[in-house]
C-alpha positions in Angstrom: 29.6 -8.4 0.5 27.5 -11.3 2.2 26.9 -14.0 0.1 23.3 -15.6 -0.3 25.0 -19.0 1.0 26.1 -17.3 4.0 23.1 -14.9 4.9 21.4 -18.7 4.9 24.2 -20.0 7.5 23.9 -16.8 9.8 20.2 -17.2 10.0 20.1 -21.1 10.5 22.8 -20.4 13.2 20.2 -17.6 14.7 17.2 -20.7 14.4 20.0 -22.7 16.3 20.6 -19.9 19.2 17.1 -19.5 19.8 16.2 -23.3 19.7 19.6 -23.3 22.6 17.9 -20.5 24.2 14.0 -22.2 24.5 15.6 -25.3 25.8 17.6 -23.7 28.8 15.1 -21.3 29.7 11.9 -22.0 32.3 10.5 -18.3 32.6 10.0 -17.7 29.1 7.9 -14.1 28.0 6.7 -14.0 24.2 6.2 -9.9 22.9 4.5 -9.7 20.1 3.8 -7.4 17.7 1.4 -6.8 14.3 4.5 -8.6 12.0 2.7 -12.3 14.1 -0.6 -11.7 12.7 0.3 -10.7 9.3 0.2 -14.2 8.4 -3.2 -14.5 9.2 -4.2 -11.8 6.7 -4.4 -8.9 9.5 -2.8 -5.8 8.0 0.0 -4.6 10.1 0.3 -0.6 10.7 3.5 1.2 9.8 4.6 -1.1 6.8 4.3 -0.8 3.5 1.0 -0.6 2.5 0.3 -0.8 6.0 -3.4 0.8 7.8 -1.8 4.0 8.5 -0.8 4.6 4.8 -4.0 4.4 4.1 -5.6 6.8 6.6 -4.7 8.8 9.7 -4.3 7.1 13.0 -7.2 7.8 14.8 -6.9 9.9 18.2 -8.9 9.8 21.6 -9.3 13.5 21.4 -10.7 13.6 17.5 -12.9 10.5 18.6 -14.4 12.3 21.7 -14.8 15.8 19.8 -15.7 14.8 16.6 -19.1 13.4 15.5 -18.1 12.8 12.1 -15.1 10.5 13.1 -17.1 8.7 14.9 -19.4 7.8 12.2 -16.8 7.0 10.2 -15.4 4.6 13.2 -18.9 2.5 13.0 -19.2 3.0 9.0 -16.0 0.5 9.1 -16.5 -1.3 11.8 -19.9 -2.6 10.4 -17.5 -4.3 7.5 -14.3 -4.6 9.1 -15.3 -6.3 12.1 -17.0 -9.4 10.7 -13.6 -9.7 8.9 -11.6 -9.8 11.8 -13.2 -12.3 13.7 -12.5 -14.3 10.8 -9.3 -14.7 10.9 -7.6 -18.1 12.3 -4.3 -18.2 14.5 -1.4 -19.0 12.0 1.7 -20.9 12.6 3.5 -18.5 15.1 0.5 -18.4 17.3 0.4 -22.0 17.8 3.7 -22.1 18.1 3.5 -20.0 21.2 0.6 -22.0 22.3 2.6 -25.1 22.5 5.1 -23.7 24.5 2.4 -22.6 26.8 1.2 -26.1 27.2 4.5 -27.2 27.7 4.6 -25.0 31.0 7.6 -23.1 30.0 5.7 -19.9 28.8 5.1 -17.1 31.9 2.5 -15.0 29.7 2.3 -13.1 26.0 2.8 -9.5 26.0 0.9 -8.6 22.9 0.2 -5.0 21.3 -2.2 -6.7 19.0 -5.9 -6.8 19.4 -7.2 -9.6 17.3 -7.4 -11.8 20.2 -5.5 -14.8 17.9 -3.5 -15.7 20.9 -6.7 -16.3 23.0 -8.0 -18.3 19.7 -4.3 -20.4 19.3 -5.4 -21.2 23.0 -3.7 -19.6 25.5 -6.1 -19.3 28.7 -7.4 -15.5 29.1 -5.4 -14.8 31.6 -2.0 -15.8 30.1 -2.1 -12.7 27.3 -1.6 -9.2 28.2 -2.9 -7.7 25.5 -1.4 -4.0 26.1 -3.4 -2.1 23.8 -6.8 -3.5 24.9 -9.0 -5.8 22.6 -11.2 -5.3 19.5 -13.5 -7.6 20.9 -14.7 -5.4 23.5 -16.8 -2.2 23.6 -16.7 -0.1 26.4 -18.9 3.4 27.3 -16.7 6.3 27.7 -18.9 7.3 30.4 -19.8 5.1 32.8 -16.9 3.0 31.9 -19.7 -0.1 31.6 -18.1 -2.6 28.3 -20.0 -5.2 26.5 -18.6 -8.0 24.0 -18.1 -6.6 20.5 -20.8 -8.7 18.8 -23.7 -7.7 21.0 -22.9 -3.7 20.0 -22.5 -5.5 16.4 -25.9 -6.8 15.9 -26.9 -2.7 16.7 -25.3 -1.2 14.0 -28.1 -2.6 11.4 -30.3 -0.2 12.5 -28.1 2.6 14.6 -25.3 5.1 12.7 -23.5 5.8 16.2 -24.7 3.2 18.9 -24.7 5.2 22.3 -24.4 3.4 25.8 -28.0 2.1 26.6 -27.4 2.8 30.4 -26.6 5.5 30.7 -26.3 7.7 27.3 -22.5 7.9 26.7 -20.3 7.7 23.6 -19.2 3.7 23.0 -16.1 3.0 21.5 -13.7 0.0 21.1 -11.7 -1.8 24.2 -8.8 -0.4 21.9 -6.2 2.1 23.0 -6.3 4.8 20.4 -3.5 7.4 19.5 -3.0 9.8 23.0 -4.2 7.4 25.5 -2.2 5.9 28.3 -2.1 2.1 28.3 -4.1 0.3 30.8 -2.8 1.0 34.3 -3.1 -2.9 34.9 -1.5 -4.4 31.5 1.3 -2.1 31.7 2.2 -3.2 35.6 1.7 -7.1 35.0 3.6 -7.1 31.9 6.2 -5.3 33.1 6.4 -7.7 36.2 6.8 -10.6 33.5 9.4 -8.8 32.1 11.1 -8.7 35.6 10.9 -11.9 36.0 11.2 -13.7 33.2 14.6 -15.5 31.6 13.9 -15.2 27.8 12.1 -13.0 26.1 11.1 -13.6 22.9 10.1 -10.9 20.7 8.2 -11.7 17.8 7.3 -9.6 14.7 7.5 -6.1 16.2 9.1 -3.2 14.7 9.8 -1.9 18.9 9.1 1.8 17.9 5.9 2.4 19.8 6.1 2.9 23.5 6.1 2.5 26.4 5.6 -1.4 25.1 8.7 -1.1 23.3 10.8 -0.8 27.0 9.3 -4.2 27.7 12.5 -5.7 25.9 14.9 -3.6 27.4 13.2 -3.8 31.0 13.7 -7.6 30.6 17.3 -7.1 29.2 18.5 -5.0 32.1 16.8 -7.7 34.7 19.3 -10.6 33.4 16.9 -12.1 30.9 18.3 -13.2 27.3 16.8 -11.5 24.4 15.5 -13.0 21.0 14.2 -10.9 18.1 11.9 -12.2 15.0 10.9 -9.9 12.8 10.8 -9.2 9.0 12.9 -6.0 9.4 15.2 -4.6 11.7 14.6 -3.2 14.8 16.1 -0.9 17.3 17.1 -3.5 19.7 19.1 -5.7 17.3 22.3 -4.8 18.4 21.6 -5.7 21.9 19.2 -9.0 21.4 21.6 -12.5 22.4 19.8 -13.7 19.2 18.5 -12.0 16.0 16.1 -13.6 13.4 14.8 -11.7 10.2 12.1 -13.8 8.4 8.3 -14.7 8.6 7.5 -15.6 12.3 5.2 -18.7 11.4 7.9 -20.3 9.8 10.4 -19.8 11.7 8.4 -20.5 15.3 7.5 -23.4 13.9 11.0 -25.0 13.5 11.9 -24.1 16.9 9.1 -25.4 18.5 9.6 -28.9 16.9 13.3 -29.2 17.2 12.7 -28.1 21.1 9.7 -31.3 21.2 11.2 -34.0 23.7 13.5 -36.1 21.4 13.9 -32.9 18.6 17.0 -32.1 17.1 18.9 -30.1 19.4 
């Protein structure tokens, strides 16, 4: 049996790896998943209590065919929305950010779509966000988007807003159950994972894919592999260092013992 004194030892000696890890590496690629924004009060989806306990996931086809489903999409979007834009970048995301203004970050590769990274201050162009954005709202039909707020202001006085160019069913820059992710996010993130030397993979459960290969493409291209998450994964076994805890925390430490003059 493993003593409380020594599960503490084998995780500071994890902190230590990955604090040896940040400081050798150049090419670093951060994944992230819905564990990094729990801290900021976003619900993640397949823990407990967890959005898709609560109801079913939503699917392209049901949203497409289905009138009712998308009333129900606006009829929480009108509340939920508002909500999300809210929320602040917690520790992790900072954290991230600091390493991106150190130079030593390549991009994130996110499956969220709060847009917190963008908010923590990565530029635009640094996050892959691999299941498209909340923040967006796009017509189904002539593929026209808008940001989210301008579609936002509608719903005061509109049950289902439609596209006002050209007629067509709007729905969110999110990719919903069925759907193929974005040509372009999968290709560049997937490059990153190529090329990278470190990827760090923080807070998800690496079940859903084709994201979830991202890991394992970087793995097989020589890159060391860090996990942080509140559970256990699927890749544990195979990750050079393994982390289960709260990713603000945690990031946190690392970040400031990797600082120029930090403990090493």
């Amino acid at each position: 049996m493993t003593s409380r004194t020594d599960k503490t030892t084998s995780e500071r000696n994890d902190v230590d790896g990955l604090v040896v890890a940040i400081r050798s590496s150049g090419r670093i690629a951060a994944f992230t998943g819905a564990g990094i924004s729990t801290e900021s009060g976003i619900p993640d989806y397949r823990g407990p209590g967890g959005v898709w306990e609560q109801r079913r996931p939503p699917t392209i086809g049901d949203f497409m065919e289905n009138e009712a489903s998308r009333r129900e999409f606006w009829d929480r979007r009108r509340t939920d929305y508002p909500k999300l834009v809210a929320r602040t970048p917690n520790a992790g995301h900072l954290a991230l950010a600091e390493l991106d203004r150190r130079g030593k970050l390549l991009a994130v590769l996110t499956q969220n779509i709060d847009g917190l990274h963008q908010k923590a201050g990565h530029p635009e162009d640094h996050v892959i966000e691999l299941h498209g954005t909340a923040h967006r709202i796009r017509c189904t039909s002539c593929a026209r988007s808008w940001p989210a707020s301008e579609i936002q202001s509608r719903l005061a006085t509109e049950e289902i807003p439609a596209c006002e160019v050209c007629g067509g069913i709007l729905r969110s820059g999110t990719i919903l159950f069925g759907e193929p992710l974005p040509s372009g996010a999968w290709r560049r993130a997937a490059e990153v994972a190529k090329s990278c030397d470190l990827m760090v993979v923080v807070g998800s459960s690496l079940v859903v894919n084709p994201a979830a290969r991202l890991p394992v493409i970087a793995k097989q291209s020589g890159a060391a592999v860090a996990i942080i998450n509140r559970t256990e994964t699927p890749l544990d076994r195979t990750a050079d260092v393994h982390i289960i805890g709260e990713a603000g925390p945690i990031l946190s430490q690392v970040i400031e013992r990797t600082s120029n003059g930090g403990e090493t």
